[in-house]
C-alpha angles and dihedrals in degrees: 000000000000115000087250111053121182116234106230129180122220120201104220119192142143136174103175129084098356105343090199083065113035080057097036093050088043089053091050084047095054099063084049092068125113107274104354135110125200103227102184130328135199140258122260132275128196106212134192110238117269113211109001099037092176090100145058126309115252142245114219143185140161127225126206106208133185101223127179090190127109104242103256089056086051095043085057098048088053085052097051087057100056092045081057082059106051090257105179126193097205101146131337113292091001112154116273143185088230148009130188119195119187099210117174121005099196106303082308109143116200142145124196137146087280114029138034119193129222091032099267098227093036090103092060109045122097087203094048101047094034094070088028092054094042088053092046113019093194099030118152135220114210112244095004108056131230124348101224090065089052098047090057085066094056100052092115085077126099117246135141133177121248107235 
């Protein structure tokens, strides 16, 4: 790994064929990536669906991950993962073993056909602010300010941590 490694965040959930290990194996994954290290990661959540309700609660997680690659390399690695774990994109918000969010690549701000960053509808997901907020109490989400605040406007949500 490069001397100046970028902090970068990664949204883990599941809710598909033992939800606890598809995102416990990804979070173990994840550290195994070239040149990558996974620094710390959250507890888990178990979260109400957001969109299609019609399927399983999630499990979810964040990862905070030194990365020396650029965030497309790293958006294709995710997606690699999930591949490795029978990830299908059969309609928005459909249920899935697993699902792979590249959050925050450093306070880097994009938006291509590919990749949005910071993860366009972090702001406004219970399961996505609560771990990143318990990793990084003042975090900051650029161009939108700091998660916790925006946490407190998604409380309706259901979301529990898994003991």
């Amino acid at each position: 790994m490069t001397p100046n490694p970028t902090t970068a965040y990664v949204g883990v959930g599941s809710n598909l064929q033992d939800p606890v290990w598809h995102v416990e194996a990804a979070l173990a994954e994840l550290g195994r990536m070239p040149r990558t290290r996974l620094v710390k990661r959250s507890s888990l959540y178990r979260s109400e669906p957001i969109g299609y309700a019609a399927q399983p609660e999630f499990v979810n997680a964040v990862a905070v991950l030194d990365t020396a690659l650029a965030p497309h390399e790293l958006l294709s690695e995710l997606q690699g993962i999930e591949a490795r774990h029978g990830r299908e994109r059969s309609f928005p918000n459909a249920p899935r073993t697993l699902d792979l969010d590249l959050l925050l690549h450093g306070g880097r701000q994009q938006a291509d056909p590919t990749l949005t960053l910071p993860h366009p509808r972090m702001h406004e997901r219970a399961f996505v602010l609560k771990p990143l907020v318990e990793l990084v109490p003042d975090i900051l989400i650029p161009g939108k300010g700091p998660a916790a605040a925006r946490l407190d406007a998604c409380a309706g949500q259901g979301l529990e941590k898994i003991a």
